[in-house]
Backbone as a ProteinNet text record, in pm:
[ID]
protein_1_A
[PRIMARY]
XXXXXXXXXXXXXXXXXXXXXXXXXXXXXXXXXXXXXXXXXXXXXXXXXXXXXXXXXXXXXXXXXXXXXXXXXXXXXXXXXXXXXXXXXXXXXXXXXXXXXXXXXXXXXXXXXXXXXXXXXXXXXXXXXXXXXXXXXXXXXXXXXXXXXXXXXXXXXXXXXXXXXXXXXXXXXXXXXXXXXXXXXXXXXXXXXXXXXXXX
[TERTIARY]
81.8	0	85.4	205.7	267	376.8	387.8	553.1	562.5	457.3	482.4	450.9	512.1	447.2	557.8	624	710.8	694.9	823.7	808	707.1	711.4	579.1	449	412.5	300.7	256.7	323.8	322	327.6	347.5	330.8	211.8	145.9	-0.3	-120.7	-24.7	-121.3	-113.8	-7.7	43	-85.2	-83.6	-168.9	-366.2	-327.7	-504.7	-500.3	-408.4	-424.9	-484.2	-395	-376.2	-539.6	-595.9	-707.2	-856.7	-818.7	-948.1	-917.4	-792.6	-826.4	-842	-795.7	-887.3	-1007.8	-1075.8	-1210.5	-1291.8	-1194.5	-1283.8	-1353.4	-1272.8	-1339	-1266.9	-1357.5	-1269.1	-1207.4	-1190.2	-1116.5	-1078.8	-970.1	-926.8	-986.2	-1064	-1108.1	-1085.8	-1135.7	-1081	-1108.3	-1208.1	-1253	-1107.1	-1045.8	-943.3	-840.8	-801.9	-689.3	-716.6	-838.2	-894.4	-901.6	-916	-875.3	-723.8	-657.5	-489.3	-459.9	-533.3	-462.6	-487.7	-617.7	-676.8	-587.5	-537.3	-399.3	-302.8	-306.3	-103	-54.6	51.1	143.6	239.2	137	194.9	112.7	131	71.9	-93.9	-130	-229.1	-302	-258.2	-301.2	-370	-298	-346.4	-439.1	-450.6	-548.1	-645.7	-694.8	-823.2	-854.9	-813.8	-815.5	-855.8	-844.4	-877.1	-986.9	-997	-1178.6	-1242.5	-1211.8	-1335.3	-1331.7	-1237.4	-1220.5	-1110.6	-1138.7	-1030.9	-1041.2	-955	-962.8	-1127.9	-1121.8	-1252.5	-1381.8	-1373.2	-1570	-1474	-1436.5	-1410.8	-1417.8	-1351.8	-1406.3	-1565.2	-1615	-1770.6	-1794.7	-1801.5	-1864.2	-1863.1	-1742.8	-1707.7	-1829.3	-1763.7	-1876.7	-2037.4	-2084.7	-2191.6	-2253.3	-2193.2	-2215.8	-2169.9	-2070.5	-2018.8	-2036	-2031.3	-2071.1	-1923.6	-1919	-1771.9	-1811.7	-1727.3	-1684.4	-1745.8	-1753	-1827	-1960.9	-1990.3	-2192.1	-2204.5	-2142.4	-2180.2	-2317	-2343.2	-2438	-2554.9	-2612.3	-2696.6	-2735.7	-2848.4	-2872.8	-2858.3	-2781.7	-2734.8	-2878	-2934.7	-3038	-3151.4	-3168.1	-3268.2	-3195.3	-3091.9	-3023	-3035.6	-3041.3	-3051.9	-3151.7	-3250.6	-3405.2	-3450.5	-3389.1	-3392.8	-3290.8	-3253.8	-3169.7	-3000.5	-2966.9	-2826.2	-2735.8	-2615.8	-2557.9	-2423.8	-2385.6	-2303.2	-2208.3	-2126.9	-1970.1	-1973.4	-2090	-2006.1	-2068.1	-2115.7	-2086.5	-1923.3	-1904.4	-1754.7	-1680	-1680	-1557.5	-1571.4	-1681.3	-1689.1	-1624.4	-1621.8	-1589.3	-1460.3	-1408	-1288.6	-1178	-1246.4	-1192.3	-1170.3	-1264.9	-1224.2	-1175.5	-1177	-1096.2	-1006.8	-1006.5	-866.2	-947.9	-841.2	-848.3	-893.9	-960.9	-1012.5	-1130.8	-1168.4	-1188.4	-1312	-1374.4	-1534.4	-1499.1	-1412.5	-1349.6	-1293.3	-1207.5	-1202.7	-1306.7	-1419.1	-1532.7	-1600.7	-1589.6	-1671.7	-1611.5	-1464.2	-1399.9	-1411.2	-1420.7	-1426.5	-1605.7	-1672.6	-1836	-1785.1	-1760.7	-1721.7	-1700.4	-1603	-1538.9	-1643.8	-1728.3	-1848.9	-1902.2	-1938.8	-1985.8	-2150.9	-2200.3	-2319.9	-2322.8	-2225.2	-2234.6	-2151.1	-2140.8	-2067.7	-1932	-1807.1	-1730	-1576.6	-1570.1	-1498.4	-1368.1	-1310.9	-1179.7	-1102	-1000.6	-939.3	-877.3	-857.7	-795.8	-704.4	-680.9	-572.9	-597.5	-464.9	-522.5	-393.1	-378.8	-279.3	-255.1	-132.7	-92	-43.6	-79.8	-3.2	-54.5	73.6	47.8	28.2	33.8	-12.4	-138.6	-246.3	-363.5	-398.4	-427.1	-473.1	-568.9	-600.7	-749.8	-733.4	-815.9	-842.4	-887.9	-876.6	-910.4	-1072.1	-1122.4	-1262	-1303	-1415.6	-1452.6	-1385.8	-1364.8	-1256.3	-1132.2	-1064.9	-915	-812.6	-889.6	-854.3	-836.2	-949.7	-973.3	-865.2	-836.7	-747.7	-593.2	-558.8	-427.4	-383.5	-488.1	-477.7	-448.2	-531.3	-548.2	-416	-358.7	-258.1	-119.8	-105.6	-3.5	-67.9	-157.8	-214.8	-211.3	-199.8	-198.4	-34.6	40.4	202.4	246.3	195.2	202.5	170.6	58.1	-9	104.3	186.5	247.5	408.9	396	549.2	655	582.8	727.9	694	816.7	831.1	892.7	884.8	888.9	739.8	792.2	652.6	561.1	456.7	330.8	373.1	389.7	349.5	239	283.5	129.4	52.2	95.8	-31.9	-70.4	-20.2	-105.9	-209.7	-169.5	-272.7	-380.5	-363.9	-454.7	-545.5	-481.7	-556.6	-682.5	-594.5	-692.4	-811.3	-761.9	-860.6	-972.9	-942	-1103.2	-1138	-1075.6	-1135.5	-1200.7	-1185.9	-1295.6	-1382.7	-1476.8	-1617.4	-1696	-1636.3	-1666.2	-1678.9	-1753.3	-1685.9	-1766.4	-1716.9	-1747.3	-1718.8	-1589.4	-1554.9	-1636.9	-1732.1	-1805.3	-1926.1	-1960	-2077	-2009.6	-1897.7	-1779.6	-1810.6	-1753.8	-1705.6	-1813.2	-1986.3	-2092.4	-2146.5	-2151.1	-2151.7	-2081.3	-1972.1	-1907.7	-1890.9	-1999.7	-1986.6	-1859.6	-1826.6	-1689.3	-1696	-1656	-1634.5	-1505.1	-1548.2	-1388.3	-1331.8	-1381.1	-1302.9	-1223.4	-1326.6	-1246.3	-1130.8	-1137.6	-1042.5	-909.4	-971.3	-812.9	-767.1	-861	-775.5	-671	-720.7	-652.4	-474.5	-549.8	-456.7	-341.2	-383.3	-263.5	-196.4	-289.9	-229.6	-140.4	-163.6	-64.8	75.6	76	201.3	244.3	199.7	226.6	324.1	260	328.3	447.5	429.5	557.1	638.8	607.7	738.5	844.9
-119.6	0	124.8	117.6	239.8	261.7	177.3	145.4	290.3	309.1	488	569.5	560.5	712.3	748	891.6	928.6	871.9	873.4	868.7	893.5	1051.7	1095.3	1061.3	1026.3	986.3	854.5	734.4	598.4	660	755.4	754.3	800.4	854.9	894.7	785.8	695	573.6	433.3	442.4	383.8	424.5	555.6	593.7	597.8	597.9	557.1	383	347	206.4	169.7	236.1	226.8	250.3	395.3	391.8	339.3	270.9	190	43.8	-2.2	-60.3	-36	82.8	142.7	169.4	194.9	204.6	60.3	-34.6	-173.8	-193.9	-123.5	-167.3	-244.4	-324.9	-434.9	-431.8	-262.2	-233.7	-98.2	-89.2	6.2	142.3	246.4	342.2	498.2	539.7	697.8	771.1	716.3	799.4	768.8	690.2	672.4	755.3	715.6	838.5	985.8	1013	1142	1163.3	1144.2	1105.4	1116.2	1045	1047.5	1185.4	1218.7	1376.8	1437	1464.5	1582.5	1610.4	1456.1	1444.3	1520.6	1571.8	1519.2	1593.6	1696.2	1792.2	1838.8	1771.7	1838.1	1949.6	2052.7	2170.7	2092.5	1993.5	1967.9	1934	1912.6	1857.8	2033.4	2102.4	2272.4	2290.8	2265.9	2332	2269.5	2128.7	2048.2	2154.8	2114.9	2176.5	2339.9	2399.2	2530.9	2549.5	2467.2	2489.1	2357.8	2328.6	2295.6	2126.9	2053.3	1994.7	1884.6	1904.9	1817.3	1720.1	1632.7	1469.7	1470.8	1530.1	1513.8	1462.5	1598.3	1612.6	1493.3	1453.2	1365.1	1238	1176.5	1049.5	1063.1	1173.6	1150.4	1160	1189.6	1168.6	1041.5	956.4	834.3	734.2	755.3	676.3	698.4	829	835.9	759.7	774.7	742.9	521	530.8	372.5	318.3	363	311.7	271.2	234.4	186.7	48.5	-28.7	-118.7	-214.8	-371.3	-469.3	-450.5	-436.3	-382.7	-263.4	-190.4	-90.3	-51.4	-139	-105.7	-155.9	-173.2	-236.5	-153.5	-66.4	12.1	-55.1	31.8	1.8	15.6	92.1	150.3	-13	-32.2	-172.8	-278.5	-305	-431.5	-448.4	-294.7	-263.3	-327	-265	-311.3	-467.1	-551.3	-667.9	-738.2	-662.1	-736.9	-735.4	-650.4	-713.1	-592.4	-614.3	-548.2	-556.5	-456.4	-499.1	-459	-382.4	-417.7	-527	-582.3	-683.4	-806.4	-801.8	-934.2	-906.5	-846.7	-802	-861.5	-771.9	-813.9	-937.9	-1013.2	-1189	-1272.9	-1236	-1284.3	-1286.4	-1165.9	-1122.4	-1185.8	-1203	-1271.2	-1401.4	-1428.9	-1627.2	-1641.9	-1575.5	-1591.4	-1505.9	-1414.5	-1350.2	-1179.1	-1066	-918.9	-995.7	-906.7	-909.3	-1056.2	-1101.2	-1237.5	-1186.4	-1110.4	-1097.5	-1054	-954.1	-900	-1039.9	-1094.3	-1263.3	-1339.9	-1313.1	-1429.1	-1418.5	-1229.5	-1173.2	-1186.8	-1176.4	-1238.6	-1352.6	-1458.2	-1586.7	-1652.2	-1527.1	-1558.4	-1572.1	-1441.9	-1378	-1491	-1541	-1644.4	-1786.7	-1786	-1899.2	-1888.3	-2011.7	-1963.3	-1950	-1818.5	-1796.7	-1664.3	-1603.4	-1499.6	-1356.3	-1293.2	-1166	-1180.3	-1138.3	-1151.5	-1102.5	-1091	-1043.2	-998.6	-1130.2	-1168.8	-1027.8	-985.3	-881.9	-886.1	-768.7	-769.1	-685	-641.5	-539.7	-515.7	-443.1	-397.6	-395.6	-343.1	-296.7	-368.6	-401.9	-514.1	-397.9	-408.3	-323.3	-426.9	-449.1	-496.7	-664	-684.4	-826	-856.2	-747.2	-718	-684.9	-738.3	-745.7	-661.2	-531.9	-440	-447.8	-508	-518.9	-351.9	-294.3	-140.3	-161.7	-78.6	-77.5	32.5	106.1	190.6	336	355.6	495.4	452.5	389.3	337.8	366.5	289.6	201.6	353.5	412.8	554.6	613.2	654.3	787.2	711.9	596.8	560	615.7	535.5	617.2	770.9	814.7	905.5	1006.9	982.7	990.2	984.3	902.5	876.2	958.4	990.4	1072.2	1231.6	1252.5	1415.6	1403.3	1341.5	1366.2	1320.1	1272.5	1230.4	1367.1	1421	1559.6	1681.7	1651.6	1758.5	1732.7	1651.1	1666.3	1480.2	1537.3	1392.6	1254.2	1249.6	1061.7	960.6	1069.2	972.3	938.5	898.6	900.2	1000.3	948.7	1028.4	1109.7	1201.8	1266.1	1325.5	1347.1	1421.1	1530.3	1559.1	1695.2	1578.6	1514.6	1430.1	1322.4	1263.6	1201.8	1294	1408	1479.4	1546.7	1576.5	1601.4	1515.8	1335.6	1246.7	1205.5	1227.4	1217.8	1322.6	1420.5	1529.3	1518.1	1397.1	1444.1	1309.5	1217.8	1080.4	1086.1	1007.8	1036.8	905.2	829.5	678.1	680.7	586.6	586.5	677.1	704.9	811	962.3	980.8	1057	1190.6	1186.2	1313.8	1321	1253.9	1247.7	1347.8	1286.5	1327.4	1500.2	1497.3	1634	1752.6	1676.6	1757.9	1770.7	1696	1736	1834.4	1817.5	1965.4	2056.1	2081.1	2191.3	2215.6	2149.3	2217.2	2110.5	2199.6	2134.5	2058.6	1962.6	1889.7	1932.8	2021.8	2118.5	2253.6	2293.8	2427.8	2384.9	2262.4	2214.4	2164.3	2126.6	2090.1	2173.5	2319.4	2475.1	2512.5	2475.6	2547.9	2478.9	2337.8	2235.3	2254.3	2298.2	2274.7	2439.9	2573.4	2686.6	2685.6	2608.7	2574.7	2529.7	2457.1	2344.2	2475.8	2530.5	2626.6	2741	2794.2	2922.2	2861.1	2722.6	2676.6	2614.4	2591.8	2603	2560.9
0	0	0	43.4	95	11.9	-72.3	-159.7	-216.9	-247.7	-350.8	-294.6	-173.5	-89.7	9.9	14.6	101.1	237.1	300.4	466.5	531.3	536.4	571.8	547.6	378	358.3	431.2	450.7	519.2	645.3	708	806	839.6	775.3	787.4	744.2	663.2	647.2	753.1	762.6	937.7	1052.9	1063.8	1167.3	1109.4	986.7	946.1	969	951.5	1003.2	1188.4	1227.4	1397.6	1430.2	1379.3	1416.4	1379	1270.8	1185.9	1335.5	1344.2	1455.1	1618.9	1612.3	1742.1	1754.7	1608.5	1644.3	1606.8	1596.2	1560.1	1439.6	1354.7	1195.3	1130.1	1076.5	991.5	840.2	845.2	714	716.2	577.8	597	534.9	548.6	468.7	467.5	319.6	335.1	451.2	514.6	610.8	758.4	740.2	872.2	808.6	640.2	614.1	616.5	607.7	663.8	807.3	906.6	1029.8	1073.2	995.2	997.6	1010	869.8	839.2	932.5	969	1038.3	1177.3	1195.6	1324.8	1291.1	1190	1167.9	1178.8	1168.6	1194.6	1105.7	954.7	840.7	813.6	701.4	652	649.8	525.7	525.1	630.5	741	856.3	935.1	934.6	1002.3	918.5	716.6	670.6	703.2	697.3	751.5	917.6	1013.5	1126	1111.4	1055.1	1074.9	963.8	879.9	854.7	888.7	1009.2	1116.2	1073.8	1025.6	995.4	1042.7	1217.7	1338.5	1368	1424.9	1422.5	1506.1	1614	1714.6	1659.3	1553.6	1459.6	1386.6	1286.6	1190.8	1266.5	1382	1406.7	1524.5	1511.3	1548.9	1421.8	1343.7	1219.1	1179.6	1188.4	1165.1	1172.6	1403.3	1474.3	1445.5	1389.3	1374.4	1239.6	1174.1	994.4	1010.6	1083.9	1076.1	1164.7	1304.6	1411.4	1481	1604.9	1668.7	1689.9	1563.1	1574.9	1494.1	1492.8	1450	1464.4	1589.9	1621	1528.6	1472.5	1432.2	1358.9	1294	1238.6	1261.2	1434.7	1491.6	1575.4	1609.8	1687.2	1827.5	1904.3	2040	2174.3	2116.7	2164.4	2144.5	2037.2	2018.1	2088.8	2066.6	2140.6	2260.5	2349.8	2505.5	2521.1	2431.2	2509.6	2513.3	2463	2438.6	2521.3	2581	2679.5	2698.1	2599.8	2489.2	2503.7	2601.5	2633.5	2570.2	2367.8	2294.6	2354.2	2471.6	2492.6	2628.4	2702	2755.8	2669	2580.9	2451.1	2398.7	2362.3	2305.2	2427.4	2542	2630.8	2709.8	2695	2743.7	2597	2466.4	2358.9	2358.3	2340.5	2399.4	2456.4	2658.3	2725.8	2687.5	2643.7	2586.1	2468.8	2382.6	2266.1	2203.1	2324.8	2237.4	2142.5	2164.1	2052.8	1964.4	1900.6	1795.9	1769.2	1811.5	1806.6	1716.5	1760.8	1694.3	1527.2	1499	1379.6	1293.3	1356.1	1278.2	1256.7	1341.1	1324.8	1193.2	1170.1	1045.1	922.2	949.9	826.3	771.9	899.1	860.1	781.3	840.5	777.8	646.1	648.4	477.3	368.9	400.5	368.4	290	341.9	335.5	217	134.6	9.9	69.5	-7.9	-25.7	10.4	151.7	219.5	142	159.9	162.8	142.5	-3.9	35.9	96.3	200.1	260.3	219.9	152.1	103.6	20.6	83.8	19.8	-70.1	-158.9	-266.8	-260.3	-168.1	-128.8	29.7	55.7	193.4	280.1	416.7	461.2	587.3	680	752.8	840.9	1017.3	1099	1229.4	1332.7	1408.2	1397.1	1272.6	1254	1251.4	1236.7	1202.9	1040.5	997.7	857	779.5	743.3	720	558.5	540.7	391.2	348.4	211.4	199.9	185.1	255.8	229.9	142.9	176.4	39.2	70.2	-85.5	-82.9	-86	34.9	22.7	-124.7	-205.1	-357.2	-432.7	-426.4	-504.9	-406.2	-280.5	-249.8	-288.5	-272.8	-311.6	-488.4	-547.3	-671.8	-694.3	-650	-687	-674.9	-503.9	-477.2	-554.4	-673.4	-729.2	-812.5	-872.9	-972.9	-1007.1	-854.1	-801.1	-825.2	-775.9	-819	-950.2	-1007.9	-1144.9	-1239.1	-1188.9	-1211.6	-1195.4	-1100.9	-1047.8	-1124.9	-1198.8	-1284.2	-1173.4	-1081	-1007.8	-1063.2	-1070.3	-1138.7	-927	-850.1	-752.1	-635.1	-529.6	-470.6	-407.7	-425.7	-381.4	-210.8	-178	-56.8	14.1	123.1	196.2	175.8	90	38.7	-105	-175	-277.2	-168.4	-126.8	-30.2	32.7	51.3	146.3	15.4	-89.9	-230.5	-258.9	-286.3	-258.8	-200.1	-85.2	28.2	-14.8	-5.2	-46.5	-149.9	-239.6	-359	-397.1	-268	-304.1	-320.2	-433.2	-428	-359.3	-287.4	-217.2	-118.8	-42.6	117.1	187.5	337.9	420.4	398.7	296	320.3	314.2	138.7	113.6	206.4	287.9	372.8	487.4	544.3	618	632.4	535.9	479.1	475.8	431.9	430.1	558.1	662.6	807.6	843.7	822.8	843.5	846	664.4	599.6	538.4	461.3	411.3	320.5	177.4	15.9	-21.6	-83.2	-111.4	-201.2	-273.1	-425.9	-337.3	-224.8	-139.7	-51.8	10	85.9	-6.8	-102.8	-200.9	-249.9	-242.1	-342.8	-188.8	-85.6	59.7	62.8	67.4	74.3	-103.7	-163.3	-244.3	-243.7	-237	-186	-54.6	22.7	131.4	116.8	-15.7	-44.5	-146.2	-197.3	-334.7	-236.6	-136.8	-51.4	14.9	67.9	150.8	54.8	-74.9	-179.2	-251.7
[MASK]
++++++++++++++++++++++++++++++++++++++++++++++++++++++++++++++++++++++++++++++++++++++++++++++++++++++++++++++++++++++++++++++++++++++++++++++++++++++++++++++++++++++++++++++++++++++++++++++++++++++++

């Protein structure tokens, strides 16, 4: 995933990794490398942040739109009333079988002929945790090499091409992301590349 992308850039995909599994998703998406950025302590990282666009609101947006974790997409609220208390199901699962156990179980559904399939076709390895790219991923990597390809370099993609990417997915969480916010992915990529243009 990272072969064509500066130091820096892998390092921002490093940390969209870290937190797709901190928040218990079983893949990797634009919406965590958007997340990355909004962390980071590169230029593109201040322009997200100062139009309102900080890790905080971006992973409530996340949790709101994806939910935290495997339950995610099961109202927590219905499960209660029925009895069903989804983090101590998680942390009795857990305890007997081990991190992640529930995230393997879903992979392993996947897997089944008839069901959903899981099976990746790409995807990124941290920790010895496995996140296949989910939606967007595929599009911001591209695109990424595309924006520096765009820009004259024959080497790898960096963090203002990734952060280009990123606003300019049309998949995924991200433009949903982005319209909670209020803030355009055509205005955020004129900020974000005037940023890289002044610093030079």
């Amino acid at each position: 995933m990272t072969e064509y992308m500066t130091a820096e850039a892998r390092a921002i995909a490093i940390e969209a990794c870290r937190q797709a599994i901190r928040l218990r998703h079983p893949y990797l998406g634009a919406e965590h490398l958007l997340l990355a950025l909004a962390g980071c302590g590169q230029p593109a990282g201040a322009v997200l942040r100062e139009r309102g666009v900080g890790p905080g609101r971006v992973e409530a947006e996340i949790v709101r739109l994806a939910g935290g974790g495997l339950f995610g997409d099961l109202d927590r609220k219905a499960l209660a009333a029925v009895g069903v208390d989804v983090d101590a199901v998680r942390a009795r699962t857990e305890a007997s079988f081990g991190a992640q156990a529930l995230t393997r179980a879903a992979r392993a559904i996947g897997r089944q002929p008839g069901r959903f399939d899981l099976r990746p076709r790409s995807g990124a390895v941290l920790d010895g945790v496995f996140l296949p790219h989910g939606p967007g991923a595929g599009q911001v990597l591209l695109g990424a090499r595309r924006q520096a390809e765009a820009r004259g370099l024959t080497g790898p993609a960096g963090v203002a091409d990734l952060a280009l990417a990123v606003v300019a997915v049309d998949e995924g969480l991200v433009p949903p992301i982005l319209a909670a916010l209020g803030v355009a992915g055509p205005a955020l990529a004129a900020a974000i590349a005037d940023r890289y243009r002044s610093a030079g």
